[in-house]
C-alpha positions as CSV (number, residue, x, y, z in Angstrom):
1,X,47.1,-3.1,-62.2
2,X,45.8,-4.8,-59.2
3,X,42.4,-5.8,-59.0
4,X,40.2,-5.5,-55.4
5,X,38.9,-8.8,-54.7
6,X,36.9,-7.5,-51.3
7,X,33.3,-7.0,-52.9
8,X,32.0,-3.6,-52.3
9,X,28.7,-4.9,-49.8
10,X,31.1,-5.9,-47.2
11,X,31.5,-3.7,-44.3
12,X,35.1,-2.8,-43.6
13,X,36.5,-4.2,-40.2
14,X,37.0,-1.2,-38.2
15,X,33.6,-0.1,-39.0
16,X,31.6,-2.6,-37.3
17,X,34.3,-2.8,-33.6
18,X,33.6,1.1,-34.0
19,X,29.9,0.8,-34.3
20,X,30.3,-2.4,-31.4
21,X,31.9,0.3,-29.4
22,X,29.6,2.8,-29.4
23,X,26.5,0.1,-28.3
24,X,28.5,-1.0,-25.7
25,X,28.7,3.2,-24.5
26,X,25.6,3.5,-25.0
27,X,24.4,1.1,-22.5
28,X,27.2,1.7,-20.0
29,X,25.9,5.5,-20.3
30,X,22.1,3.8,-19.7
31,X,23.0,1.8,-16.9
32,X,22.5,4.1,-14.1
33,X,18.8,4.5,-15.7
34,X,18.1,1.5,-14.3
35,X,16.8,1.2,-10.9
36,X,19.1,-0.9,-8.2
37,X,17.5,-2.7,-5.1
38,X,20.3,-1.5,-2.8
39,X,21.3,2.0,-4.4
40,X,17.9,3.1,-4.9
41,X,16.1,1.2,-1.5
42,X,14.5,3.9,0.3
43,X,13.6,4.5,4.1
44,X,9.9,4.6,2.4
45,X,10.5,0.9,1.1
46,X,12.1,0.2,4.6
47,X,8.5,0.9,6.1
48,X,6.4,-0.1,3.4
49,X,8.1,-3.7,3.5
50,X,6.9,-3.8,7.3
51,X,3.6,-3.7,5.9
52,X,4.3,-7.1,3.8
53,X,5.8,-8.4,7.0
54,X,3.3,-7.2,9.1
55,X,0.5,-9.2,6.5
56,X,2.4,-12.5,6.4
57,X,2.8,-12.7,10.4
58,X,-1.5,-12.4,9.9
59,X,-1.6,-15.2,7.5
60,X,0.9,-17.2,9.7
61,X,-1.1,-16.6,13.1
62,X,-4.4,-17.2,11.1
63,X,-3.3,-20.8,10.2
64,X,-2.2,-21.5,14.1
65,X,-6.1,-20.5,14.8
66,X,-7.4,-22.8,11.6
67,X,-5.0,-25.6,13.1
68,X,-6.2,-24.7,16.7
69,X,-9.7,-25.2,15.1
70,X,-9.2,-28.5,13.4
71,X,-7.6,-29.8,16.5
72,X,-10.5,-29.4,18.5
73,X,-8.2,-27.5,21.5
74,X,-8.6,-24.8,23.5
75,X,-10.8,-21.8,22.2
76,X,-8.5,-19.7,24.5
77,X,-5.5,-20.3,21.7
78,X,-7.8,-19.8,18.7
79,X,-8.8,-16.7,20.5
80,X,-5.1,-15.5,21.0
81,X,-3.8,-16.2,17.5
82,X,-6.9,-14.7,16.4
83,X,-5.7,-11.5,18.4
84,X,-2.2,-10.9,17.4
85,X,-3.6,-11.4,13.9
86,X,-5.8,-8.6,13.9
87,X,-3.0,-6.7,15.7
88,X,0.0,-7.8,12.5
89,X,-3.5,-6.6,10.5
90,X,-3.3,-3.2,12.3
91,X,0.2,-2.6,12.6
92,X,0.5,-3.0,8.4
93,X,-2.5,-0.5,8.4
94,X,0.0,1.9,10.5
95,X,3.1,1.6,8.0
96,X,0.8,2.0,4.9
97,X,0.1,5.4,6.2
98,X,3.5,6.4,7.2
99,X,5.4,5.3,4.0
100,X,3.8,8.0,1.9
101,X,4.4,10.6,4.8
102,X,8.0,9.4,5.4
103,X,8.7,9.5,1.5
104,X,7.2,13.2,1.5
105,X,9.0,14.6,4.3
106,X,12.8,13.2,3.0
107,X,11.9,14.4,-0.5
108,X,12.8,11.5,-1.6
109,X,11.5,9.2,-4.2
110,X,12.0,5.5,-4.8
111,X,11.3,3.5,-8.0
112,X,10.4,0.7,-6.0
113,X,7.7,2.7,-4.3
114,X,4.6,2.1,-6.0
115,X,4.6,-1.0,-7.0
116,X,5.8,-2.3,-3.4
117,X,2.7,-0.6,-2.0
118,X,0.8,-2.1,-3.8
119,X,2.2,-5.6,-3.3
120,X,2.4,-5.6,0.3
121,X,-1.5,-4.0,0.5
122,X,-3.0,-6.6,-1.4
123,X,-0.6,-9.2,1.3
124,X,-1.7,-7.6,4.1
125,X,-5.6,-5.9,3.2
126,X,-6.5,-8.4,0.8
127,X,-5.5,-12.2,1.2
128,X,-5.1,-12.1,5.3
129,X,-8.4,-10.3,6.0
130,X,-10.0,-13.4,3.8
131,X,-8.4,-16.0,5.6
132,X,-9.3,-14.5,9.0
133,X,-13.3,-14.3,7.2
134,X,-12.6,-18.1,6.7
135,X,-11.2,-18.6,10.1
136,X,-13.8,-16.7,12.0
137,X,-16.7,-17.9,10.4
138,X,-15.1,-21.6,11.2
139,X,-15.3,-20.9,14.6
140,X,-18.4,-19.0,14.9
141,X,-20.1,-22.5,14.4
142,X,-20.0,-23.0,10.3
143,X,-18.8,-26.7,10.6
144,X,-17.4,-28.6,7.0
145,X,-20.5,-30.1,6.9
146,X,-22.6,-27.3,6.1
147,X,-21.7,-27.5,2.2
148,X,-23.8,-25.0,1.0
149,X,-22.0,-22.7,3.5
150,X,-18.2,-23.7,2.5
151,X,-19.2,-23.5,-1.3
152,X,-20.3,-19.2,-0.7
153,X,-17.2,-19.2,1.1
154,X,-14.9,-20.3,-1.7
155,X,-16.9,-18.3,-4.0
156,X,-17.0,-15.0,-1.9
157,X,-14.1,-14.7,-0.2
158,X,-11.6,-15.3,-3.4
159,X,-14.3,-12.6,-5.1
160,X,-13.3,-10.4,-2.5
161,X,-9.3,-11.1,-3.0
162,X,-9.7,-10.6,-6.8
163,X,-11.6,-7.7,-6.1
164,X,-8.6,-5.9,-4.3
165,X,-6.1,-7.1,-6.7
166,X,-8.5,-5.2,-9.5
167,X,-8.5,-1.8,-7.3
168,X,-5.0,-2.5,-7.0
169,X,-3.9,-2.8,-10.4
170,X,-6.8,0.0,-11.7
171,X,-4.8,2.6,-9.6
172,X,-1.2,1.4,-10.4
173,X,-2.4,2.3,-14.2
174,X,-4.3,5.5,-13.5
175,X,-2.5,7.1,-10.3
176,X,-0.6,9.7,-13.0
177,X,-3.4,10.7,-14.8
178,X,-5.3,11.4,-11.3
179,X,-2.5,12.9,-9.7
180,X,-2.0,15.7,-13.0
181,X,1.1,14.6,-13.2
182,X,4.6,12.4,-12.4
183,X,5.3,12.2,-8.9
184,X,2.6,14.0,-7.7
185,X,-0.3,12.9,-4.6
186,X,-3.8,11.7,-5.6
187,X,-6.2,14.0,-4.5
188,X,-9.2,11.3,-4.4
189,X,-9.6,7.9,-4.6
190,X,-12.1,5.8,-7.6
191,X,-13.2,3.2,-5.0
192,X,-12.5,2.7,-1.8
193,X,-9.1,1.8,-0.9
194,X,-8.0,-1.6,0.1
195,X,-7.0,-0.8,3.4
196,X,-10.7,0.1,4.1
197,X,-11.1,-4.0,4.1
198,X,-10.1,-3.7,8.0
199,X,-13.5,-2.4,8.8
200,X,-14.6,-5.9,8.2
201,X,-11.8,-7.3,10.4
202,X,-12.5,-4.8,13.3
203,X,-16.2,-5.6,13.1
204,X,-15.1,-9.3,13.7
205,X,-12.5,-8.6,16.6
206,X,-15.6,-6.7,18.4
207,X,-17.8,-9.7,18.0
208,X,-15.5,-12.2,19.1
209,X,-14.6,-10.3,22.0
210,X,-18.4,-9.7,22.3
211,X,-18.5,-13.7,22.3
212,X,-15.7,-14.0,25.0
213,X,-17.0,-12.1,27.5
214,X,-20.6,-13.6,26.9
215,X,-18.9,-17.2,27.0
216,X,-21.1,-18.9,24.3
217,X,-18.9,-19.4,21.3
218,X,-19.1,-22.9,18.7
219,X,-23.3,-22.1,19.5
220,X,-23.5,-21.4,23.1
221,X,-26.9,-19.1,23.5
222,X,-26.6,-18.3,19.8
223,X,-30.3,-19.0,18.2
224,X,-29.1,-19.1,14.3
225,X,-25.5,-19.4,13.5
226,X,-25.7,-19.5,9.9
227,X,-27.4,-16.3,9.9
228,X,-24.4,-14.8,11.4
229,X,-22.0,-15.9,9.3
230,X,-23.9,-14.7,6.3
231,X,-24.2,-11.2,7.9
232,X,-19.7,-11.7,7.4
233,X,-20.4,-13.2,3.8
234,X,-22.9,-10.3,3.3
235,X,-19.9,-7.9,4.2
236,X,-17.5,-9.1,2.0
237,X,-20.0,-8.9,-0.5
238,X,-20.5,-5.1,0.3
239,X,-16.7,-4.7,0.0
240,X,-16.4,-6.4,-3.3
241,X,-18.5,-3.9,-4.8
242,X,-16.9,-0.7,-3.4
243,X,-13.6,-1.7,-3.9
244,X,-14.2,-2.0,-7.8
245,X,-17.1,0.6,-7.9
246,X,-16.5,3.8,-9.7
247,X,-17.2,6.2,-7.1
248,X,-14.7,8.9,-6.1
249,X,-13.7,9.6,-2.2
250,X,-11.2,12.3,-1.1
251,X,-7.9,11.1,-0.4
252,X,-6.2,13.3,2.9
253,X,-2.7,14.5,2.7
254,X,-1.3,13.4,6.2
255,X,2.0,15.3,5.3
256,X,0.1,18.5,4.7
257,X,-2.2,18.1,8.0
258,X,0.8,17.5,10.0
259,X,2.4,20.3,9.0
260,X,-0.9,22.8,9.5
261,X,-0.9,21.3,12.5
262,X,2.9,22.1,13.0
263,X,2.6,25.5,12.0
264,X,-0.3,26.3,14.2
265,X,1.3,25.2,17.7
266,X,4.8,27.4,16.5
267,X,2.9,30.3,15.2
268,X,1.2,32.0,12.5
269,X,4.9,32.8,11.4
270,X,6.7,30.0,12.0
271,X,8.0,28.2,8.3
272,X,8.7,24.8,8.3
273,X,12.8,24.4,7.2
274,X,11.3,21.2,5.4
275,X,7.9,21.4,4.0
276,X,7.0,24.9,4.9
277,X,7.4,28.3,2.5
278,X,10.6,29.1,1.3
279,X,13.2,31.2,3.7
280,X,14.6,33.2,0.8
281,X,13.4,36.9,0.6
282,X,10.6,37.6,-2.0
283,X,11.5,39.2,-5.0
284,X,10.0,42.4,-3.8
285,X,12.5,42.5,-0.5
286,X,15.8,41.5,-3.0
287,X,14.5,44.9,-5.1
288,X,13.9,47.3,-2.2
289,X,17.3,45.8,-1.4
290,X,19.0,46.3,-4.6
291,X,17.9,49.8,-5.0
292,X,18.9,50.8,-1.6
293,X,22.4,49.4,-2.1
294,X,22.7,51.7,-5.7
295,X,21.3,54.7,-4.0
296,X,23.9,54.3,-1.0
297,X,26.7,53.6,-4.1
298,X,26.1,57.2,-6.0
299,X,26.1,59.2,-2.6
């Protein structure tokens, strides 16, 4: 009688390519779970990456005006760069808004979405609106010299950048649990929003083109400089807190104002094809309907 030399712990060939087979299914019938950059790449992400675009062209034209600075050449270039900053500043402040409203209208949702938001926000509202703070209050008159007034600035101003990457990250983690759900708007915000950091930027285009027109920049009929550039510091201070502060601020649905607005120039009874109420009859009409179409069947 022939003995079995194969011991009885050892798993059989065609048992383990069987149970090799069905991993391998397993994750080709996963795969598609997985997001793609160029399957899933929305026309959301197409405008929301304008926004990181928009933010490094402000970083890049903030260095020409630092370099302009150091240089010692004409205020009339530190001045321009300066300008078409603020306006790359701006122009990412425009495409932040419109992403959202884009994604909402197409009814279409990207897995890319939030997390590239939030990316090219804290590019465009966080580190280029401290280097134009550095910038400006370089050329309001805070020379290198002044040490006590370069050591707030590389205390404050990275403050203010951590600051925004917190807010950041704080509403990346709780934007589900505010919105009630997956998918769904945020109807306030816990802090203000990092965008919010171009108030600080606005207030220092108006004063440089405050200092233009009255043609005393570097000092020039200014009585104390260094009290003006901790009136900036002070702001970014101000900024710091409210972007990590606990405090809640409504959050406004530009897809929903548009479309009031949209309704009221058609008509009270006008209904969006897109956002507005459904064109199907009610359920009411499809009875009335049905009944009439049973009486009309036994006469």
């Amino acid at each position: 009688m022939a003995v079995s030399t194969k011991s009885p712990g050892t798993p059989r060939r065609s048992s383990l390519d069987s149970q090799q087979r069905r991993k391998n299914d397993d994750v080709n019938d996963t795969a598609h779970l997985f997001p793609d950059l160029f399957r899933d790449w929305s026309l959301a992400d197409n405008v929301t990456a304008c926004n990181a675009f928009c933010g490094m062209l402000a970083l890049f034209f903030c260095q020409k005006a630092s370099c302009a600075l150091s240089s010692s050449s004409n205020q009339t270039d530190q001045i321009m760069y300066l300008r078409y900053s603020i306006l790359c500043m701006f122009l990412g402040g425009v495409a932040d808004v419109f992403d959202g409203w884009v994604a909402r209208v197409r009814g279409a949702s990207s897995p890319f979405g939030k997390d590239l938001d939030s990316l090219s926000d804290f590019l465009s509202f966080g580190i280029a609106p401290a280097f134009f703070g550095y910038v400006v209050m370089g050329i309001i008159g805070e020379s290198e010299e002044d040490q006590l007034g370069e050591l707030s600035n590389f205390i404050i101003l990275p403050l203010f950048v951590v600051a925004g990457l917190a807010r950041l990250a704080r509403f990346n983690a709780t934007a589900d649990l505010l919105a009630g759900g997956h998918n769904r708007a945020v109807k306030y915000w816990e802090g203000v929003p990092i965008p919010t950091n171009l108030i600080i930027v606005l207030i220092g285009w108006v004063d440089m083109e405050r200092r233009l027109a009255g043609g005393y920049f570097n000092g020039g009929g200014v009585t104390d400089l260094k009290l003006e550039c901790w009136h900036y510091k002070l702001m970014y201070l101000v900024f710091t807190v409210l972007l990590v502060c606990k405090l809640k601020f409504p959050k406004p649905d530009l897809a929903v104002i548009m479309n009031r607005r949209a309704t009221e120039d058609r008509g009270p009874n006008y209904n969006s094809p897109r956002m507005g109420p459904s064109s199907r009859p009610s359920s009411t009409l499809r009875s009335k309907r049905r009944s009439r179409s049973s009486s009309t069947k036994k006469a």
